[in-house]
C-alpha positions in Angstrom: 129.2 94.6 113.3 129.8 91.5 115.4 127.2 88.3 115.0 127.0 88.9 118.9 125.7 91.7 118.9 122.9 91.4 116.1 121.8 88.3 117.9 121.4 90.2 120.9 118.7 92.6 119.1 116.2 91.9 117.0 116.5 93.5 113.0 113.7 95.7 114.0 115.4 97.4 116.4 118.9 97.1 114.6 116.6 99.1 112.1 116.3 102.3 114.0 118.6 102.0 116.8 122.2 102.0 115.0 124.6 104.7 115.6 124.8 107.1 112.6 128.1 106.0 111.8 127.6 102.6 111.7 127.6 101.7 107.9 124.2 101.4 106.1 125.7 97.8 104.8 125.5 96.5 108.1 122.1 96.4 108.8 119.2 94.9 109.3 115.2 95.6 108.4 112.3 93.8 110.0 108.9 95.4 108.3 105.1 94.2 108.4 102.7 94.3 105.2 99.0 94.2 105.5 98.1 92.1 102.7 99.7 88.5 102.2 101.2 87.7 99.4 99.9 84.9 97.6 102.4 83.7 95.1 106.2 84.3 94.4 105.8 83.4 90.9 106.0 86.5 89.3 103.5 85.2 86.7 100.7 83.5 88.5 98.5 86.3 90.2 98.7 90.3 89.5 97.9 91.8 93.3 99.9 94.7 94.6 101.9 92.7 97.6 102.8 89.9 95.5 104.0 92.6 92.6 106.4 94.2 95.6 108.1 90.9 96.7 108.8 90.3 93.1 109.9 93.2 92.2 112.5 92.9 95.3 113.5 89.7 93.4 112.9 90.0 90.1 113.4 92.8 87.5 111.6 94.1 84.3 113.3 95.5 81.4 111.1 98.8 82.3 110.1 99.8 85.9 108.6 103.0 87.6 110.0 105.4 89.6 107.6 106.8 92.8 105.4 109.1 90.5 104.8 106.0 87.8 106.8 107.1 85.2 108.7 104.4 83.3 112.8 104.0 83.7 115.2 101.8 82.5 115.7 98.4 84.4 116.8 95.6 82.7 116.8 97.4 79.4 118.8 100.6 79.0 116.9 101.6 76.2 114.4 101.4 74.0 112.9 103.3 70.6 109.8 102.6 68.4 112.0 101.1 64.8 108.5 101.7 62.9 105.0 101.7 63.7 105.0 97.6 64.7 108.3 97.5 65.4 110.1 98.0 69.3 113.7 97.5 69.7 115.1 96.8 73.3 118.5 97.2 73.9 119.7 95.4 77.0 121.9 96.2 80.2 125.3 94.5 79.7 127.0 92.4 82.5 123.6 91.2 84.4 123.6 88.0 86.0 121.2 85.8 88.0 121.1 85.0 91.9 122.4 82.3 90.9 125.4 83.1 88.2 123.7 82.8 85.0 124.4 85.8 82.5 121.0 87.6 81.3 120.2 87.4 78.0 117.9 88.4 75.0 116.9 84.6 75.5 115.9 85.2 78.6 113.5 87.7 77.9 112.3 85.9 75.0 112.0 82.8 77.2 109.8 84.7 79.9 107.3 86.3 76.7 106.6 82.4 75.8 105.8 81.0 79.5 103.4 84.2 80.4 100.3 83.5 78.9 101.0 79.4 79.8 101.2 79.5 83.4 98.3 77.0 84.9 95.6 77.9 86.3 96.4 81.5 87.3 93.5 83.5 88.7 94.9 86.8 87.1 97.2 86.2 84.3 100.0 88.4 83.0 98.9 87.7 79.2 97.5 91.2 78.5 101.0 92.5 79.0 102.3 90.4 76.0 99.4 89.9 74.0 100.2 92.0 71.3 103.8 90.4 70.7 103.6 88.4 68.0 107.0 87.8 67.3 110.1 88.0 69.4 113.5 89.2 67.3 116.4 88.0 69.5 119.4 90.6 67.5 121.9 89.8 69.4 122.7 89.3 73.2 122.0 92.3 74.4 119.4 93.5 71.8 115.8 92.1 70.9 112.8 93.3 68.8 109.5 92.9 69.3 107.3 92.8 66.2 102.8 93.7 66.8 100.3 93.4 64.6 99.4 97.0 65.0 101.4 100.3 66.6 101.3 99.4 69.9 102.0 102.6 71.8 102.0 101.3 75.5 104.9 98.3 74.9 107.3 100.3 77.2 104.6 100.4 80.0 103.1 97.0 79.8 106.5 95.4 80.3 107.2 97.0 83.6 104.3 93.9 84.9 106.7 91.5 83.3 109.4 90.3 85.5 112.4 88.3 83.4 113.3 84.6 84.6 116.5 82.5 83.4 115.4 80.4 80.5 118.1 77.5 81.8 117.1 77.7 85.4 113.2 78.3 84.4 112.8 76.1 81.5 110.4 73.6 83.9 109.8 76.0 86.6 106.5 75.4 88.4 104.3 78.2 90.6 105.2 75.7 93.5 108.8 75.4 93.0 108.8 79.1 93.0 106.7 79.7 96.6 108.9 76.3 97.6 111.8 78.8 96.9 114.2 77.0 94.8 112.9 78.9 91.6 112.5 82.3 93.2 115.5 83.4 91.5 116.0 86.4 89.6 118.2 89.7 88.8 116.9 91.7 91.5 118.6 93.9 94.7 117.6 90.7 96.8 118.0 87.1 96.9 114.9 84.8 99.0 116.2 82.9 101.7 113.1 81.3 103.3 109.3 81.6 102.7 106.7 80.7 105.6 103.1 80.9 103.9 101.4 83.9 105.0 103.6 84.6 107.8 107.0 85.9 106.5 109.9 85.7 104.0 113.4 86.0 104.7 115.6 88.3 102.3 119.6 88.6 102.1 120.6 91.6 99.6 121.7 90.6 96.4 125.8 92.0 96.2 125.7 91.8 92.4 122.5 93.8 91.6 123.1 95.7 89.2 121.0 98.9 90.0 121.6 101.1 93.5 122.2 98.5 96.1 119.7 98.5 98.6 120.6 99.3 102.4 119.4 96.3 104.0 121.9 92.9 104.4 119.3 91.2 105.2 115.2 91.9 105.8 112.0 90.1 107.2 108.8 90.7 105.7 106.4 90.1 107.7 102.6 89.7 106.9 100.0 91.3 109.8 96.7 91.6 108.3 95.1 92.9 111.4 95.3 96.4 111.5 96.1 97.0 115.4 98.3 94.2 115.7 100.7 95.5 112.8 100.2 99.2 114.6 101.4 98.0 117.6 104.0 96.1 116.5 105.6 99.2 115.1 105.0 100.8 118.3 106.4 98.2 120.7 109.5 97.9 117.9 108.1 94.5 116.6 108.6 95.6 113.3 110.2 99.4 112.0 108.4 99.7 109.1 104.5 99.1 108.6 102.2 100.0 105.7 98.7 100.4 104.7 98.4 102.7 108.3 95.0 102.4 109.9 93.6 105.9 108.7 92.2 105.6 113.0 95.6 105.2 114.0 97.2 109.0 112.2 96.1 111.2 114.6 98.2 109.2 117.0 101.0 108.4 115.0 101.8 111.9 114.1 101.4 112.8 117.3 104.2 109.9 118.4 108.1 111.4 118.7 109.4 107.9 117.7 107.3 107.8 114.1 107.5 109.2 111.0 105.1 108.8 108.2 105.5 108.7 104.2 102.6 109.4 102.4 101.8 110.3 98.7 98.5 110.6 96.6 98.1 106.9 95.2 96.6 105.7 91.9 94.2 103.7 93.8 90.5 104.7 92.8 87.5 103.7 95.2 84.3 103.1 92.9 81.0 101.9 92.6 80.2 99.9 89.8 76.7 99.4 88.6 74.5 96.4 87.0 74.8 97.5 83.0 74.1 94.1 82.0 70.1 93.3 83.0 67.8 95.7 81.0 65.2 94.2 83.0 64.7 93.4 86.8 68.0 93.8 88.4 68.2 91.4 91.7 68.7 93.8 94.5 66.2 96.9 92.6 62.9 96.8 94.4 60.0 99.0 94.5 58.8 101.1 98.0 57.0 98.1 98.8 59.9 95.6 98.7 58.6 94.1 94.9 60.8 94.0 91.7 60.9 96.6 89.7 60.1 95.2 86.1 63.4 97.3 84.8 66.2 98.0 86.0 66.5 102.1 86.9 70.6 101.4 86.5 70.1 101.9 82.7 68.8 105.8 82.9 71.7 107.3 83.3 69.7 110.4 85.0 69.7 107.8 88.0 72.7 107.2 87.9 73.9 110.9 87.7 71.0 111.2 90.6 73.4 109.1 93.0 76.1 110.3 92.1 75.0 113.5 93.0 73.5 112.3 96.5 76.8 111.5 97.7 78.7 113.9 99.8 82.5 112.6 99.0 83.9 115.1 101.3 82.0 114.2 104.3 83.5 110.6 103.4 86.8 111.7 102.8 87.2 113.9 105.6 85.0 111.9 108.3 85.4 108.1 107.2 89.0 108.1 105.6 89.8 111.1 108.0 91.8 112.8 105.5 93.6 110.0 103.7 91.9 110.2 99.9 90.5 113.1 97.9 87.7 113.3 96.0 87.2 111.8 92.6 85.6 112.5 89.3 88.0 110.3 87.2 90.1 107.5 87.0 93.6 109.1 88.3 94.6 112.5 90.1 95.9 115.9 88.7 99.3 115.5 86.8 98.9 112.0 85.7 99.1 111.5 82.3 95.4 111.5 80.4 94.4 113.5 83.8 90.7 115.3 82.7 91.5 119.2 84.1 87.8 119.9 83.9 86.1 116.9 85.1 86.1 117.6 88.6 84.1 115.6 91.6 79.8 115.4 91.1 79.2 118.1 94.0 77.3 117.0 96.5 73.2 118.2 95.5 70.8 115.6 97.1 67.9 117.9 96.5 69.1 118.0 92.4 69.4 113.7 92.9 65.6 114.1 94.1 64.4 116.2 90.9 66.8 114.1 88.0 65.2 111.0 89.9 61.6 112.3 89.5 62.7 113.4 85.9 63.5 109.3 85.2 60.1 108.2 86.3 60.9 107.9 90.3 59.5 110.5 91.9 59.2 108.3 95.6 62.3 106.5 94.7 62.9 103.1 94.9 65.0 100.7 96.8 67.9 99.3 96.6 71.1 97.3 97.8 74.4 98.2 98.0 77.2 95.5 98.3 80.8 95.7 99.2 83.7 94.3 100.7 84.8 94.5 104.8 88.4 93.3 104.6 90.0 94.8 101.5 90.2 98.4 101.0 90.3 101.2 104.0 87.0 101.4 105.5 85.2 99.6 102.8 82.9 98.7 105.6 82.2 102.2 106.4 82.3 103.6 103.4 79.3 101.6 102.2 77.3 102.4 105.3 77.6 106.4 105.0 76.5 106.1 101.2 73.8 103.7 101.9 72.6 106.7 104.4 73.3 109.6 102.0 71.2 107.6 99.3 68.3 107.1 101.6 67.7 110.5 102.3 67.5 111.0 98.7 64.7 109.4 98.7 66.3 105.8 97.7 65.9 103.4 100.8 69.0 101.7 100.6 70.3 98.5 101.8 73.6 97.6 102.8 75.8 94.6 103.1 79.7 94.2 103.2 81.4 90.7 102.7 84.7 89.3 103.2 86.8 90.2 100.0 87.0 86.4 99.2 83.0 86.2 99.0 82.4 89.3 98.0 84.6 88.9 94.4 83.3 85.7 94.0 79.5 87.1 93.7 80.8 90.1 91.9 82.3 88.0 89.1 79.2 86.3 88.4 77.3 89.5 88.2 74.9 89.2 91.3 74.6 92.3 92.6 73.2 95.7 91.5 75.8 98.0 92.6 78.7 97.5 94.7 82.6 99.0 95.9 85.2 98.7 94.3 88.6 99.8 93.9 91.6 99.6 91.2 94.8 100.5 91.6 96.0 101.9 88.4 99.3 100.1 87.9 100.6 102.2 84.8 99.9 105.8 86.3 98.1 106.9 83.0 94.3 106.3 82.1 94.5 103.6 79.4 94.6 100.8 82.0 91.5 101.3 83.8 90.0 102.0 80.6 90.9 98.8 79.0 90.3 96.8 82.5 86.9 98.6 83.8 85.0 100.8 81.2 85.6 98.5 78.4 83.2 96.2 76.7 84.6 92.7 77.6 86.6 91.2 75.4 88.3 88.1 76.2 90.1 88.1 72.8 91.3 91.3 73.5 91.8 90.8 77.1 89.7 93.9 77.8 87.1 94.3 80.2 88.6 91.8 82.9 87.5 93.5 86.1 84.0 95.6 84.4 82.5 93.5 86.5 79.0 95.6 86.3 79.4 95.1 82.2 79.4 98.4 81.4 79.9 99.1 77.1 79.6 102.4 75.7 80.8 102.1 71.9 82.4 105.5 71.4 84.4 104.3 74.7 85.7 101.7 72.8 86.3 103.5 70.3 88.5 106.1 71.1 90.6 103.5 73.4 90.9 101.5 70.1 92.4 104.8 68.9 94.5 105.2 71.6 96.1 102.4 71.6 97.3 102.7 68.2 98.4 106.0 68.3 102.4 106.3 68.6 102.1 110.3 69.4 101.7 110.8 72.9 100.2 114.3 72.9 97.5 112.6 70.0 97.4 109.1 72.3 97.0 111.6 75.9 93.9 113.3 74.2 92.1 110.3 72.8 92.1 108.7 76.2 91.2 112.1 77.7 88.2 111.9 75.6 87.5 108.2 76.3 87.3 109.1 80.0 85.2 112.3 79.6 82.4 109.9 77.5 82.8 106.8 80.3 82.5 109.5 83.6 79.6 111.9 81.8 77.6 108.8 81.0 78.6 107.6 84.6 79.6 103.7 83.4 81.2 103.8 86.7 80.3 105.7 90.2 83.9 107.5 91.4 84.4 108.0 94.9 88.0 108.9 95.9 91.5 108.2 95.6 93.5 107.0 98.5 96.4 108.1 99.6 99.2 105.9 100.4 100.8 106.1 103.8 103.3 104.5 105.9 104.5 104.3 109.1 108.3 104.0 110.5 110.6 104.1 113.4 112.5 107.6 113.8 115.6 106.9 111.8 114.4 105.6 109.6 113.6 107.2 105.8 111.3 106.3 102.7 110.5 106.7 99.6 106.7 106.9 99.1 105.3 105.5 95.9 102.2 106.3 93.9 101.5 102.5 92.8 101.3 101.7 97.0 104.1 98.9 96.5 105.9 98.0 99.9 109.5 97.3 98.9 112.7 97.1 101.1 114.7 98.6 98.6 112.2 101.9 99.1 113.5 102.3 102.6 117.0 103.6 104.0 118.7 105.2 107.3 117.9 108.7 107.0 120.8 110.6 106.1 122.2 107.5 104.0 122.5 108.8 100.5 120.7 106.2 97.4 
């Protein structure tokens, strides 16, 4: 295709407008995200956009496919030597963006500067924590010696993305959002970054995996949710994400859209104030005054509102179709999925009499926090529970946040209860188990985002299990158990899991995935073969 002519239109509608025959090589892919990413170092902040863009950069030597299950990437293989031992054996012929050959250094490189990236708000460390030796074999062939079996090596490392130790060596966070160090082994190779606004993408014609369509692709950032709808819809952009859950009805009503969607591994939550035995701060009495202990700690109260929450009025009227219901961490046919621990059912007459039962017979009152900017409807969601709650006889309060406020008071443990949500990266249950049910552990890196404090021994101890046990069936069952004792005791409030959807331009084809990452590589001409 001439330069003429692809100056003439924009890569949007190049996108969705070429002729069939054209070649899929050719083209060009302008898309919109709803969430900026914040970083390109692929070891400074774990949040789901900046895991996409480096993960069209980068590459791990694990990866998922769309359903979360781990598949070679940078290594071919991999087996369990003994029970501390994992040997990697590494994909021949790989080079860098910028012609260096991949090696076992390499890898062992990227292990050491992990945990010692400054001042990152969300470090990468858990993933290697429990290396404590790196075995370079040969070039192509490393071990990694733990301390203990260490089941969930394979998984972990799919959050790890592999730099050049040469080009890396003094690599800085800014050198890699400036864009000289964003350079990896991935289908695509960073041309320009524009904070917040956009980064430039030229596919990378020595990737070593499936190459991607696209010759080129903007990413575009449009946090506003009409504006990115209606870019789409004017041919802006051909590809958006995150969809407005207001906005399907006419989408999928629209001749020139298609939408992808799958059931996500994001879970919507409430967390609750474990940590005060005494007056919690947003706990009152019918007559506004602190209650002298905090009612979180009877767990009959906290069965009672769970119980006084009608999840499929919220999932059906407030996310208008786009979750299901949830009584656990992950949905049906994940891996450590609880077949019998099904949703609380909706019983606000059974929340009165288990609150009466707890010594609250009039109810009390109460707060309940959230975000407005962050999750679907968060803002929504809050105000339909707060109104659920209230007719159960607790007078409930509501105030949403923007995210950036919001997190900052739920870190320091200020509220009672409040939304949440956690996308669980690995698709099976030891990873919201270690990051929100937990007892915090900074050793361990466990508890990071149990933000209400929750502990529960036996919890801990069957995860301690768990994640020693090399057997998968024996490993599936011991978290199995460890999520039955964390969701019966209620250490955190389920709501639903969202579903993931996207919107494109007829023409256009995608592959949904589980884990909500936006990645160009994910999207092709329909018809074009991967």
């Amino acid at each position: 295709m001439g330069g003429c002519f692809r100056a003439a239109l924009s890569g949007a509608v190049l996108a969705w407008m070429l002729l069939p025959g054209m070649p899929a090589r050719a083209q060009e892919l302008t898309m919109a995200v709803g969430a900026p990413v914040t970083s390109l170092d692929p070891h400074y902040h774990q949040l789901s956009p900046n895991t996409a863009v480096a993960q069209m950069i980068f590459s791990g030597l694990t990866a998922t496919d769309g359903h979360a299950r781990i598949v070679p990437d940078l290594a071919e293989s991999w087996r369990a030597v003994d029970a501390t031992t994992w040997e990697f054996r590494l994909r021949p012929g790989v080079r860098f963006h910028n012609g260096s050959d991949f090696t076992a250094e390499d890898v062992a490189f990227t292990f050491q500067r992990v945990p010692n990236v400054p001042n990152s708000p969300s470090s990468y460390a858990i993933y290697t924590r429990p290396i404590r030796e790196v075995q370079v074999v040969d070039a192509h062939t490393l071990r990694l010696k733990t301390a203990a079996p260490y089941p969930l090596m394979p998984t972990d490392l799919v959050s790890v993305m592999i730099l050049d130790a040469e080009t890396h060596a003094k690599a800085t966070t800014e050198g890699f959002n400036a864009g000289p160090m964003a350079v990896g082994t991935g289908p695509f190779r960073m041309v320009s970054h524009r904070n917040g606004d956009r980064i430039l993408f030229e596919r990378n014609e020595g990737y070593f995996g499936t190459p991607p369509a696209w010759q080129r692709v903007t990413y575009r950032m449009i946090t506003n949710d009409a504006a990115r709808t209606a870019a789409l819809l004017a041919g802006d952009v051909a590809f958006i994400d995150q969809v407005p859950t207001s906005d399907l009805a006419k989408l999928r009503g629209d001749a020139r859209v298609a939408l992808s969607e799958i059931t996500g591994l994001r879970l919507i939550y409430l967390a609750l104030d474990h940590a005060r035995r005494e007056a919690s701060p947003f706990v009152a009495d019918n007559e506004g005054k602190p209650l002298p202990r905090n009612p979180l700690q009877d767990v009959r109260v906290r069965r009672a509102l769970s119980m006084a929450i009608d999840r499929g009025a919220i999932v059906e009227r407030v996310m208008e179709g786009a979750a299901i219901p949830a009584g656990q961490f992950l949905p049906e046919g994940s891996f450590s999925y609880v077949s019998d621990l099904a949703p609380t059912p909706y019983d606000p007459e059974g929340a009165k009499r288990l609150l009466a039962e707890a010594g609250f017979p009039q109810g009390f009152r109460i707060t309940l926090h959230g975000p407005n900017d962050r999750y679907p409807n968060d803002a929504r969601i809050i105000q339909a529970i707060g109104q659920m709650w209230s007719r159960a006889g607790v007078r409930t309060a509501v105030e949403a946040q923007p995210w950036t406020t919001f997190i900052a008071r739920a870190g320091k443990q200020e509220f009672s209860i409040f939304l949440q949500g956690w996308g669980s990266s690995s698709g099976e249950g030891s990873n919201p188990l270690r990051n929100l049910t937990a007892t915090p552990d900074r050793e361990k890196g466990y508890g990071a985002s149990n933000r209400g404090r929750y502990s529960n021994p036996e919890v801990d101890r069957l995860l301690g299990e768990a994640m020693q046990e090399l057997d998968d069936a024996k490993r599936e069952a011991l978290l199995q158990a460890a999520t039955r004792v964390a969701f019966e005791d209620v250490g955190i409030l389920p709501l639903h899991i969202q579903k993931n959807v996207w919107a494109m331009r007829k023409g256009l084809a995608h592959g949904p995935r589980a884990d909500e990452l936006t990645r160009a590589q994910d999207i092709r001409p329909a018809g074009a073969t991967r």
